[in-house]
C-alpha positions as CSV (number, residue, x, y, z in Angstrom):
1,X,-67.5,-160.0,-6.0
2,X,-65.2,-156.8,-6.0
3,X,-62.1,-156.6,-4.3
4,X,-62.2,-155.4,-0.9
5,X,-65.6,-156.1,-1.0
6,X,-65.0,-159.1,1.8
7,X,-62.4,-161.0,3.9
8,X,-62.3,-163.5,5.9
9,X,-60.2,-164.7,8.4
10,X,-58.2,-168.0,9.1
11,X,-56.3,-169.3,12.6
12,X,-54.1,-172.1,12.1
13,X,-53.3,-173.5,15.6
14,X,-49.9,-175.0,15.2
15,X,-47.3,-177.7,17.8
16,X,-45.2,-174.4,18.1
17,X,-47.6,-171.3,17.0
18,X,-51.1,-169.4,16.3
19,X,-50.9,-167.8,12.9
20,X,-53.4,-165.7,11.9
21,X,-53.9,-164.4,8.3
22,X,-56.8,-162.4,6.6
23,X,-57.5,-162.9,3.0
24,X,-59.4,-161.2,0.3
25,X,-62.1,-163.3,-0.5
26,X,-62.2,-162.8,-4.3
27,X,-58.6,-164.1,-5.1
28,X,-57.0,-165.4,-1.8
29,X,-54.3,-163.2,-1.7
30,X,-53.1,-162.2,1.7
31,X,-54.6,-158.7,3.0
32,X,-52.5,-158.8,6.4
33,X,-51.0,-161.9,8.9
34,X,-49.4,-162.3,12.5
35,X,-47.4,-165.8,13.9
36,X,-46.7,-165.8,17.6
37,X,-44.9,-168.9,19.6
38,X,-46.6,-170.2,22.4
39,X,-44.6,-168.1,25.4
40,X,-45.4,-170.7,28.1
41,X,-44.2,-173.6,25.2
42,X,-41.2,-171.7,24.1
43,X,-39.6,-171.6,27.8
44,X,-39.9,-175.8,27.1
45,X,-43.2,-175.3,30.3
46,X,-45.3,-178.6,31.1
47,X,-43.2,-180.9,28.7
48,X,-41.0,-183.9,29.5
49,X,-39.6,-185.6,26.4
50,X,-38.0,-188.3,28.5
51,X,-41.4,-189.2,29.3
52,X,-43.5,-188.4,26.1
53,X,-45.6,-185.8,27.9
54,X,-46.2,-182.6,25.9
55,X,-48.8,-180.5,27.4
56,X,-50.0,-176.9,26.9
57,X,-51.5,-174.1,28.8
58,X,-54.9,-172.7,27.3
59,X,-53.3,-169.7,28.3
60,X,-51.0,-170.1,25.5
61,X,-53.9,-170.4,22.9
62,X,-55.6,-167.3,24.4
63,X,-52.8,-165.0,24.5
64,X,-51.4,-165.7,21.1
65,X,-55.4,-165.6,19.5
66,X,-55.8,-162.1,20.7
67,X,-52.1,-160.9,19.7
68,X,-52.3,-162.3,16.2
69,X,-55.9,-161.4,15.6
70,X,-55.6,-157.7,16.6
71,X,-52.3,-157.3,15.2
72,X,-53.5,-159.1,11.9
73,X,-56.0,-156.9,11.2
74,X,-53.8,-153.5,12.1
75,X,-51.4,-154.8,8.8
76,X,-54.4,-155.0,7.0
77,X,-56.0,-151.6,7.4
78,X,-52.9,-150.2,7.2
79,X,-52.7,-151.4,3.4
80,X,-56.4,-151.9,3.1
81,X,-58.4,-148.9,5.2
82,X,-62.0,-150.4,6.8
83,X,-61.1,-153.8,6.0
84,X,-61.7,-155.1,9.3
85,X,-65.2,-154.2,8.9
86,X,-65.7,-156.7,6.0
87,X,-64.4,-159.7,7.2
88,X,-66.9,-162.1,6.8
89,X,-66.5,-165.1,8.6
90,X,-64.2,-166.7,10.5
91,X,-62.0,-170.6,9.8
92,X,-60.2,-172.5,12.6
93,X,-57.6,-175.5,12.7
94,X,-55.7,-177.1,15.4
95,X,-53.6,-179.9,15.7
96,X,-54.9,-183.1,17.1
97,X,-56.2,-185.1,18.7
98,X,-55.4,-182.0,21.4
99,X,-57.9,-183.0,23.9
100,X,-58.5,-181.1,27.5
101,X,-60.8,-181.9,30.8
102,X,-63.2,-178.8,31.0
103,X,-65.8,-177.9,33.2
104,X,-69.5,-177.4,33.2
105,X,-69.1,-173.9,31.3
106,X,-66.7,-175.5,29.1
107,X,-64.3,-173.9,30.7
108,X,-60.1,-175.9,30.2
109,X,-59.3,-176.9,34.0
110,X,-56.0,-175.3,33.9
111,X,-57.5,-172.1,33.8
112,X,-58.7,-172.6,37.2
113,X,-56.7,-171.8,40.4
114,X,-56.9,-175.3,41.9
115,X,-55.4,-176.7,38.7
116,X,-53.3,-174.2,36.8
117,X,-50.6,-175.4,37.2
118,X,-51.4,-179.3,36.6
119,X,-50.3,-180.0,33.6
120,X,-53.4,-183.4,34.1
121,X,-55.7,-180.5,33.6
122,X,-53.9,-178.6,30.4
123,X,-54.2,-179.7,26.6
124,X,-52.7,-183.0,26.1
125,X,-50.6,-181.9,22.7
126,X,-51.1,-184.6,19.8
127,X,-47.3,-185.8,20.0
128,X,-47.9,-186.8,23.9
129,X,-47.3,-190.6,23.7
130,X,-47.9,-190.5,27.6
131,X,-51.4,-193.0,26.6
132,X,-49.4,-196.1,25.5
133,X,-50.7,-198.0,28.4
134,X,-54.0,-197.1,28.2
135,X,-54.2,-197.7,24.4
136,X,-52.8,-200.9,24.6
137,X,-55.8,-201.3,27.2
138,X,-58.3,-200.0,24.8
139,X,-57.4,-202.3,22.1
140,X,-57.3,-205.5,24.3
141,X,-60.9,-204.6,25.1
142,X,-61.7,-204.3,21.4
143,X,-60.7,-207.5,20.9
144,X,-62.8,-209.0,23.4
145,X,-65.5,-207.1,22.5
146,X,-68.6,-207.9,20.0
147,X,-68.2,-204.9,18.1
148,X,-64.8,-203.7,16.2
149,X,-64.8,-200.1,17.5
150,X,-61.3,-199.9,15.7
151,X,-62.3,-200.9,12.2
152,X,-63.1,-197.4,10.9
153,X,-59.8,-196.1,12.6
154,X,-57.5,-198.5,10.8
155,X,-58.0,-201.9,13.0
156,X,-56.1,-200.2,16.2
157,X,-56.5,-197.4,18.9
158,X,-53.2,-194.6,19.2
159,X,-52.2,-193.6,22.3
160,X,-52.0,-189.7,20.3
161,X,-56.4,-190.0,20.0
162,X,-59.2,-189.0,22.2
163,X,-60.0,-192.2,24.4
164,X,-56.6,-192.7,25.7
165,X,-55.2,-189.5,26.4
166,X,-58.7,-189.6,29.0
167,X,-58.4,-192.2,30.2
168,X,-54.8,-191.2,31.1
169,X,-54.9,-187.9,32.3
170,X,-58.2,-189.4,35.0
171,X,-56.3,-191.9,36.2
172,X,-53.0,-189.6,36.6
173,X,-55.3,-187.2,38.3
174,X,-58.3,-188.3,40.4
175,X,-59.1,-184.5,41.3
176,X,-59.4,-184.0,37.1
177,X,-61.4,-186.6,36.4
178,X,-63.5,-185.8,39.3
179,X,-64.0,-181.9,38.4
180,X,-64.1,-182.8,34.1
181,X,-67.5,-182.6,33.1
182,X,-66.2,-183.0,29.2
183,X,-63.2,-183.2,27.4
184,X,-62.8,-181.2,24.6
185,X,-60.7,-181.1,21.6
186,X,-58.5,-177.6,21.0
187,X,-60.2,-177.4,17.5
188,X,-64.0,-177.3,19.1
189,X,-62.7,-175.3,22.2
190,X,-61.5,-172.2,20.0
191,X,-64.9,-171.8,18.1
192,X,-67.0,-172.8,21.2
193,X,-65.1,-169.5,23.2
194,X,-65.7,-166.9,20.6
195,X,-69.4,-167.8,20.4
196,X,-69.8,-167.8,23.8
197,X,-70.8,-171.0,24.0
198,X,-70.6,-172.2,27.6
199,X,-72.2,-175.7,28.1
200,X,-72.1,-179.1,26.1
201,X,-75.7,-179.0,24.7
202,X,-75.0,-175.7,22.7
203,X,-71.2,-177.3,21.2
204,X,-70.9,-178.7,17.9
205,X,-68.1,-181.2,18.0
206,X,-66.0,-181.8,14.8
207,X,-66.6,-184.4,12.2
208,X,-63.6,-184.6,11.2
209,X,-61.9,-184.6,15.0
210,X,-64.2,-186.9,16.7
211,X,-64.5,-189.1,13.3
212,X,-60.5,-189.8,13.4
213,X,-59.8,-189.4,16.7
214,X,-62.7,-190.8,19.1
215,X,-63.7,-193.7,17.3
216,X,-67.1,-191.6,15.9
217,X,-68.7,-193.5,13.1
218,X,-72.4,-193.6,12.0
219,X,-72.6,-197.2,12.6
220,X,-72.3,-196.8,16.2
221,X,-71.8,-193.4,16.9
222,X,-69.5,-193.8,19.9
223,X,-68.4,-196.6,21.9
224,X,-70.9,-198.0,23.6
225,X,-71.2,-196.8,27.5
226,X,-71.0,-200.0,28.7
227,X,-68.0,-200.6,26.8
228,X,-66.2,-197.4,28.1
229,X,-67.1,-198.6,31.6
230,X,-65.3,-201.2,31.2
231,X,-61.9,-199.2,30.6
232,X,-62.9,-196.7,33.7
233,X,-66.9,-195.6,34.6
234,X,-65.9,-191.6,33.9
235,X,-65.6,-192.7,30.3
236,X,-68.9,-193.5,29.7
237,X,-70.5,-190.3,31.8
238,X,-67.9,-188.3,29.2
239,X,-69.6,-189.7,26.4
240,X,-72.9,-188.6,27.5
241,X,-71.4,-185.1,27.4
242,X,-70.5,-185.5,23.1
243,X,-73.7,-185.8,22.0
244,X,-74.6,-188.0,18.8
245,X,-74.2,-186.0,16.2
246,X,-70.8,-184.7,14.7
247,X,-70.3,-181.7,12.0
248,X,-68.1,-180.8,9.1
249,X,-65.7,-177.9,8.1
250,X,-68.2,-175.7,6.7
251,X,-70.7,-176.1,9.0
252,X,-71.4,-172.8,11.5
253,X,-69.9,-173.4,14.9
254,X,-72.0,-170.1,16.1
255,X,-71.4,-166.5,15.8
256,X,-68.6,-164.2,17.3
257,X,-69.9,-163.1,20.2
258,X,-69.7,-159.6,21.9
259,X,-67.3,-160.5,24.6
260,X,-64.4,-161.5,21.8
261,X,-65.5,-159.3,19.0
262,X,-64.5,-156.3,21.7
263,X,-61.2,-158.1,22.3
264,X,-60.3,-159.1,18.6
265,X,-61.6,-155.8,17.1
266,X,-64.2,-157.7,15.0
267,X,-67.7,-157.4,14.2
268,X,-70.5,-159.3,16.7
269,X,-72.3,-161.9,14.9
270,X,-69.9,-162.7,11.9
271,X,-70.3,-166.4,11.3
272,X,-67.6,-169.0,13.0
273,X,-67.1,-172.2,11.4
274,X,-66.9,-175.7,13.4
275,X,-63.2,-176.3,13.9
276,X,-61.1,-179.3,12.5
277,X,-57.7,-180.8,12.3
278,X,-54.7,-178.6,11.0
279,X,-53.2,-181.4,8.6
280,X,-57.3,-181.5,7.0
281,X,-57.6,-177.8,6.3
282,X,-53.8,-177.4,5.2
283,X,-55.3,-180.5,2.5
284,X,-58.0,-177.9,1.8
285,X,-55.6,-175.1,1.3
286,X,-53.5,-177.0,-0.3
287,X,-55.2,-177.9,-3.2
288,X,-57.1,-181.2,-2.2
289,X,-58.8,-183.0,-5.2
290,X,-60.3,-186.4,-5.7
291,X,-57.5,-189.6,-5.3
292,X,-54.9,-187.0,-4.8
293,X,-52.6,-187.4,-1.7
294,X,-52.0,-183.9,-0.2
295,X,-49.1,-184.7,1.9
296,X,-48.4,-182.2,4.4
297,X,-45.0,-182.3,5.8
298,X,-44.2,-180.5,8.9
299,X,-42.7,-181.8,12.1
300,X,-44.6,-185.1,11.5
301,X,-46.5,-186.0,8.1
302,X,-50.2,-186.1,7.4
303,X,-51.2,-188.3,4.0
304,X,-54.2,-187.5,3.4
305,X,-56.6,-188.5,0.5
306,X,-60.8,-187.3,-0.6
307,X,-62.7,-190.2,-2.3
308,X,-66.5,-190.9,-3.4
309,X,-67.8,-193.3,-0.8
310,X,-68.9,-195.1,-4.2
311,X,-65.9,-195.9,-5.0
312,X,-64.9,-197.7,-1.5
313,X,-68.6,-199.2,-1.6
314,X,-68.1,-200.3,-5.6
315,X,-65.1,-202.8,-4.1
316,X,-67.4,-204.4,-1.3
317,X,-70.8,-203.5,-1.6
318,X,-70.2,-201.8,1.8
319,X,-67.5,-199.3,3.4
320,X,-64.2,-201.3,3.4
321,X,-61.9,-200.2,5.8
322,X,-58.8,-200.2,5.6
323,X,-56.2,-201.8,7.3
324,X,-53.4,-200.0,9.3
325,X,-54.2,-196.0,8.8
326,X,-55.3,-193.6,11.1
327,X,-59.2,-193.7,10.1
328,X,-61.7,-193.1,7.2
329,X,-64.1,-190.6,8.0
330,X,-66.9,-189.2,5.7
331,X,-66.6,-185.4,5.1
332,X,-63.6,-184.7,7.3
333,X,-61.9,-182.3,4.2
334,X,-64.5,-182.0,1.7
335,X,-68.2,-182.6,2.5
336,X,-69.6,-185.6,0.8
337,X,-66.0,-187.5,0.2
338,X,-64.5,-190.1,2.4
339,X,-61.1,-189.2,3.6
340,X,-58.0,-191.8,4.1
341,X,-55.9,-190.2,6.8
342,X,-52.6,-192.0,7.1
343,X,-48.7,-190.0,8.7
344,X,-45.8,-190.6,10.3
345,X,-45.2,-189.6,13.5
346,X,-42.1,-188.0,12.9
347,X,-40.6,-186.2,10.3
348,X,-39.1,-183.1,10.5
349,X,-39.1,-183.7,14.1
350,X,-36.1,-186.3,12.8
351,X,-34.1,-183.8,11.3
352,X,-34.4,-181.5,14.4
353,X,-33.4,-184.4,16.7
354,X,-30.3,-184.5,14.5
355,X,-29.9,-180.5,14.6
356,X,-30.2,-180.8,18.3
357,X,-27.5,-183.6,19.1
358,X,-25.1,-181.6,16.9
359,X,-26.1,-178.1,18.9
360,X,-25.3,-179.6,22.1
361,X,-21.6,-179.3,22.4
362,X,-22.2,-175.4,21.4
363,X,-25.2,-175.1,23.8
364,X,-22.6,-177.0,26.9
365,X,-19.3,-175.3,25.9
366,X,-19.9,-171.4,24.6
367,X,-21.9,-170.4,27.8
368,X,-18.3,-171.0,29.5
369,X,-16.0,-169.6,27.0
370,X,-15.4,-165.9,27.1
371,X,-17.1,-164.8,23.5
372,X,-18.2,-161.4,22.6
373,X,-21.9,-162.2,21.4
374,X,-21.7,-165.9,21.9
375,X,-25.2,-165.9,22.1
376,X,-25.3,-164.5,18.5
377,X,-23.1,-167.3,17.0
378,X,-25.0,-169.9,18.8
379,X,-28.4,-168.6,17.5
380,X,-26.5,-168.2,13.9
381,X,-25.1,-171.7,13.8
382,X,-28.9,-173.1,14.9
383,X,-30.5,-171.5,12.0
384,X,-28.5,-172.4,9.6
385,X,-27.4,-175.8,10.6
386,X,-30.3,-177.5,8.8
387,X,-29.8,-175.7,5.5
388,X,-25.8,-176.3,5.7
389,X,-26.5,-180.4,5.7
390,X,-29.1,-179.9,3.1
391,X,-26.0,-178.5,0.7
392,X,-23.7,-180.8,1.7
393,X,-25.7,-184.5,1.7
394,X,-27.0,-183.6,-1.6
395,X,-22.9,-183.9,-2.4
396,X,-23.0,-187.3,-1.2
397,X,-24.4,-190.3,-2.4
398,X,-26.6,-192.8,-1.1
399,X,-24.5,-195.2,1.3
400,X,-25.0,-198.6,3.2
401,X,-25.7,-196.5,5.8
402,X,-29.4,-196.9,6.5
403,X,-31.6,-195.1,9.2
404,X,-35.3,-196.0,10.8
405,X,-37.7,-192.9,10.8
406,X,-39.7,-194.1,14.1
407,X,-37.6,-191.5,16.6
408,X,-41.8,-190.8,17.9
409,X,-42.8,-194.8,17.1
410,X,-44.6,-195.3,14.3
411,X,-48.0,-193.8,13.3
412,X,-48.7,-195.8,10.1
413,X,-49.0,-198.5,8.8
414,X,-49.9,-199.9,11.6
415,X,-49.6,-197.9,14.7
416,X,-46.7,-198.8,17.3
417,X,-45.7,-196.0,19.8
418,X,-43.3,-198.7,20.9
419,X,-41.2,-198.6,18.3
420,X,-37.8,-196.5,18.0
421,X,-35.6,-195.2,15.4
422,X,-32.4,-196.8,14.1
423,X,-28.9,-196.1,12.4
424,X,-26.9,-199.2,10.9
425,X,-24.0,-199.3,8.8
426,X,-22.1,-196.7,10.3
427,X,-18.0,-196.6,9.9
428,X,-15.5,-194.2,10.7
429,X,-16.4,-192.3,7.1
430,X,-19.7,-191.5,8.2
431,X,-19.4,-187.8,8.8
432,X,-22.6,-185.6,9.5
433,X,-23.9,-185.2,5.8
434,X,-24.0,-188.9,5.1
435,X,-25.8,-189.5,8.7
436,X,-28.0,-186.5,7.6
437,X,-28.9,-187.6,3.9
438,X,-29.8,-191.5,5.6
439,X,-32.2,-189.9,7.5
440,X,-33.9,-187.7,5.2
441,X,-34.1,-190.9,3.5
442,X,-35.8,-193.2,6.4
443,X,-38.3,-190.5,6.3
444,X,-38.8,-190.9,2.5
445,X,-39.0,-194.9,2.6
446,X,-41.5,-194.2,5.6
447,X,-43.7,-192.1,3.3
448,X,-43.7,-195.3,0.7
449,X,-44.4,-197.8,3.3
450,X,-47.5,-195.7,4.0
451,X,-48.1,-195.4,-0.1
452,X,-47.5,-199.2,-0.7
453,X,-50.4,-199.8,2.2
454,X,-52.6,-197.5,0.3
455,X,-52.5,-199.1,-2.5
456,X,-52.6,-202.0,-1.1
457,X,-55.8,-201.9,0.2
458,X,-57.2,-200.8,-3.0
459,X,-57.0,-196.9,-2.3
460,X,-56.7,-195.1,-5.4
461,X,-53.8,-192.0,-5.3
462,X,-53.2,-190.6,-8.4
463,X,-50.8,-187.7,-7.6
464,X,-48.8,-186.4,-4.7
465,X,-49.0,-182.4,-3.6
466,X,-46.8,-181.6,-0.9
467,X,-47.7,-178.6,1.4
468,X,-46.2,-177.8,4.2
469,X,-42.4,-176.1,5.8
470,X,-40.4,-178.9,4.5
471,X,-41.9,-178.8,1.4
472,X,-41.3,-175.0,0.8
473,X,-38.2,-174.8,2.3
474,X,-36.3,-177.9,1.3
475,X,-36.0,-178.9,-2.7
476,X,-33.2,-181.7,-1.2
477,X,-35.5,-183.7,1.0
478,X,-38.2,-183.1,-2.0
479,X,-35.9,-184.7,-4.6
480,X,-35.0,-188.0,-2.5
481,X,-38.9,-188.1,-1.5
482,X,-39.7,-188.2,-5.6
483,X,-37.4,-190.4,-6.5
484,X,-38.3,-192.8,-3.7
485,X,-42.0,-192.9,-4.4
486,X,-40.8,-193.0,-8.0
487,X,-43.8,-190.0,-8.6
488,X,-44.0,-186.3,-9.4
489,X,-44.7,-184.6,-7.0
490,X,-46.5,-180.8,-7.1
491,X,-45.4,-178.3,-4.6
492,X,-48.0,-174.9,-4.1
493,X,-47.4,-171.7,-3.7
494,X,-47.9,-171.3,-0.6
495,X,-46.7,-171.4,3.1
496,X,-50.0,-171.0,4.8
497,X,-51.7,-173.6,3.9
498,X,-54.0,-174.1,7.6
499,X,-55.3,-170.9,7.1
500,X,-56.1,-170.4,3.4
501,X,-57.9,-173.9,4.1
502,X,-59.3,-172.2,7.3
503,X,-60.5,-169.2,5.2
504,X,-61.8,-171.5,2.5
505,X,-64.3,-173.1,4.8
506,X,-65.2,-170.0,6.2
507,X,-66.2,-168.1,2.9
508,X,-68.0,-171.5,2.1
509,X,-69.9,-171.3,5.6
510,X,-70.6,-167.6,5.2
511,X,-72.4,-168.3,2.0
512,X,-69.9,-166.4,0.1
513,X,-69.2,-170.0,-2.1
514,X,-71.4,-173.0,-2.2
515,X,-68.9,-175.6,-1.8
516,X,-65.1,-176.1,-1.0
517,X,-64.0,-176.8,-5.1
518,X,-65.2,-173.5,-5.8
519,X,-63.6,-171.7,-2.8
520,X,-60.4,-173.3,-4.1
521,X,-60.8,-172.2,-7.7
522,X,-61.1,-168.5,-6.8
523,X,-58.9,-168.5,-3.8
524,X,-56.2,-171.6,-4.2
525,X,-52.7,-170.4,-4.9
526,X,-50.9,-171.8,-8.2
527,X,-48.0,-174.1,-8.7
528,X,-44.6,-173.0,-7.1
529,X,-42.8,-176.2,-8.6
530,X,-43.2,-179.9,-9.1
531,X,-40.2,-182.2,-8.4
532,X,-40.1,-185.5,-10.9
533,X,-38.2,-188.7,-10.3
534,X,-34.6,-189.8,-11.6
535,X,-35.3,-193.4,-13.5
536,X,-31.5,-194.5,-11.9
537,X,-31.9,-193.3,-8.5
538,X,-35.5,-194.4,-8.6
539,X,-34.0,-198.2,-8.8
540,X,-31.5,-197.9,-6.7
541,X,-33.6,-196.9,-3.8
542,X,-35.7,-200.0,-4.7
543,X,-32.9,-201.9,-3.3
544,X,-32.0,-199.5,-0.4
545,X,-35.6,-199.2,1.1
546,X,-36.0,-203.1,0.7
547,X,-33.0,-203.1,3.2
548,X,-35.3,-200.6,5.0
549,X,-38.1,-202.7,5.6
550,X,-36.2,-205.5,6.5
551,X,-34.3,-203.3,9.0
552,X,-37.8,-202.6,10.2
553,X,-38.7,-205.6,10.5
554,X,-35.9,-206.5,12.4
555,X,-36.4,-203.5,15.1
556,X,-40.3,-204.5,15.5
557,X,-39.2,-208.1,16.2
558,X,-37.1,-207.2,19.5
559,X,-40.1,-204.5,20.1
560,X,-42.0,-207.4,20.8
């Protein structure tokens, strides 16, 4: 394959943006790119924190698809002239579980008049914790049911999936639930709308969306209809609407159809591949191998690890499952290997709480004071806050100050939305670095409460790679995170993980590779850095995150 001989394109659906980058096929490297932020999610639109709703307008996904493709492919033929015309194929991820009511023609509710401005009929974003009830619903059910629906999705149901957020949003809004004909993940939306697909019997749904997130396993396929009735009767007619069969990464969605290809600048017919979860593909672009945890660390954390189903049958005879994570799925990364997903709800998401309680007084008082460019110094001070702690708690020293990392509850192990974070041990010395530095390390000891599970349940990890902003962009909350899990850990090069991965799947579904490995061998980027553990701090964390967990335990008793 020469270069400039093909492209292909990858859209990386993000909590805050759509990036779109083209690569070269041959090598990976980047040919042209384009981020955009969400408008109607930048102006803080259809959210309520107070309540854990976080909702978002299709509109947002369609405006910022168009923008960045278009302007994506004008960066590369400036560099690269008639590149456009050989781009390939076509890679999507979103977050999720991301799920929204549609119509008959597939169509998202809030794109019609009656609804657009229910946010009920919008895309419930993965973060929205407004399903507590109705999880803790689903999973008394479970219980009292013949069959463990949950057993495949870590023994219990999160009120971030598929089932709950439905059930939800049709009991929060009759007129939805009455109008939904389906509900429909973001990551099979985007593929299904450039296709042209417009009705549930033509839509492929993801393997590795419906396999995490809806309780999709081959054993049962879904929960049973009469089941679902039980929770609420539009359930089980939603069901009917998914179909029994469920498809991977590299799998063709359908083909661009004339409609987008007119508004994207593309070719008609170029191949699109089924869609799948951003935290999966960033594993794929990341450099995903066998009993490797690719641990992407963003606003929350993904863990996620590819491993023969032999090897999980060797220790049973059967599929084990395993207690506590957030599903085992068959082919969600890497066709043919079983992937352990496990995370934590929030991560960086901490550290911005943090940002954002020491922005306030700035945010309340400069507005009032008469400042030339106040809105300059403000903006200046935000983006540099973060960065400023990093230097200065890497001065400090690990304290008895001790912090909880479950500011969004707790994902895994063991999934509590209930939960909250925590600071103890404060005194009248504990300035902003140390309060800083004990929650960068909460989020570490929450990353080795998920590895401990792991390997306690007998799943093999033999080396960390961390992808992801954090991991780019901050060597200080790298260092504690080694030293913590007492483990080297290798760092890529590369920021754009979601749509190198997206890319990768595509070449692979375009027929330009036969499988993902290979896609990664011609296209993966090389090693940035690697961060290895101090022996002395490795100890004394031993002793600080033991206070941790029983701080933890503390917490999850009065949860109770």
């Amino acid at each position: 394959m020469n270069k400039n001989e093909a492209y292909l394109i990858g859209i990386d659906y993000g909590t805050d943006s759509c990036r779109t980058v083209m690569f070269d096929a041959a090598d990976g490297s980047e040919a042209g790119s384009c981020v955009m932020d969400y408008p109607r999610w930048a102006k803080g639109l259809y959210r309520d924190p107070q309540a854990n709703r976080f909702r978002q307008h299709p509109l947002d996904y369609l405006e910022c698809l168009e923008h960045t493709t278009r302007e994506t492919l004008a960066r590369a033929e400036k560099k690269f002239p008639g590149a456009a015309a050989k781009v390939r194929a076509m890679g999507i991820d979103t977050t999720g579980s991301t799920p929204c009511a549609v119509d008959a023609s597939l169509t998202p509710l809030a794109l019609l008049p009656e609804f657009g401005e229910n946010p009920d009929a919008m895309f419930v974003l993965w973060k929205d914790h407004s399903a507590i009830a109705e999880a803790d619903e689903i999973n008394q059910a479970v219980k009292n049911w013949d069959v463990d629906y949950t057993k495949y999705s870590g023994g219990a149901y999160s009120s971030e999936w598929f089932w709950s957020k439905a059930l939800h949003v049709f009991r929060s809004s009759p007129a939805v639930a009455e109008k939904a004909a389906s509900v429909i993940e973001h990551c099979d939306w985007i593929p299904a709308l450039l296709s042209g697909i417009r009705n549930c019997g033509a839509l492929r749904r993801s393997r590795c969306t419906m396999g995490h997130k809806a309780m999709w396993h081959r054993e049962w396929i879904y929960p049973s209809p009469e089941f679902l009735s039980r929770l609420d009767k539009n359930l089980a007619r939603i069901r009917e609407s998914l179909g029994s069969e469920t498809y991977t990464n590299v799998e063709r969605a359908g083909t661009l159809c004339g409609e987008w290809a007119a508004r994207l600048g593309l070719k008609e017919g170029i191949p699109i591949t089924v869609g799948a979860l951003d935290a999966h593909i960033g594993a794929i672009g990341g450099g995903a191998k066998i009993n490797w945890n690719v641990k992407v660390m963003g606003t929350s954390t993904c863990d996620m690890i590819v491993s023969p189903p032999a090897d999980n049958a060797k220790r049973t005879g059967g599929e084990k499952p395993v207690r506590g994570i957030c599903g085992q799925v068959d082919g969600s990364i890497i066709p043919g290997l079983l992937t352990y997903e496990a995370g934590q709800s929030a991560f960086g998401d901490v550290y911005m709480w943090y940002k954002n309680l020491l922005m306030w007084p700035l945010e309340k008082i400069l507005p009032a004071l008469d400042i030339n460019a106040k809105d300059a110094v403000a903006e200046t001070i935000s983006k540099k806050i973060l960065a400023v702690l990093d230097e200065e708690a890497a001065k400090t020293e690990s304290s008895a100050l001790l912090a909880l990392d479950w500011h969004n509850g707790r994902r895994t192990p063991d999934v509590n939305p209930l939960l909250s974070g925590a600071l103890a041990g404060i005194t009248l010395g504990s300035d902003a670095p140390r309060i800083y530095r004990a929650l960068v390390e909460a989020t570490a000891f929450g990353s080795r409460a998920i590895a401990e599970r792991l390997a306690e349940e007998g799943v093999r990890v033999e080396g960390v790679i961390a992808v992801g902003g954090i991991a780019r962009k901050s060597s200080f909350v790298m260092r504690i995170m080694a030293d913590v899990l007492n483990t080297r850990i290798e760092v890529p090069a590369i920021d754009q993980t979601g749509s190198l991965g997206a890319a990768m799947c595509a070449s692979v579904c375009s027929g330009l590779y036969p499988d993902i490995p290979s896609a990664q061998k011609a296209m993966g980027a090389p090693l940035d850095t690697s961060y290895e553990p101090d022996g002395e701090r490795a100890k004394r964390y031993d002793e600080l995150y033991r206070r941790y967990r029983a701080l933890g335990q503390f917490v999850e008793s009065q949860a109770r």
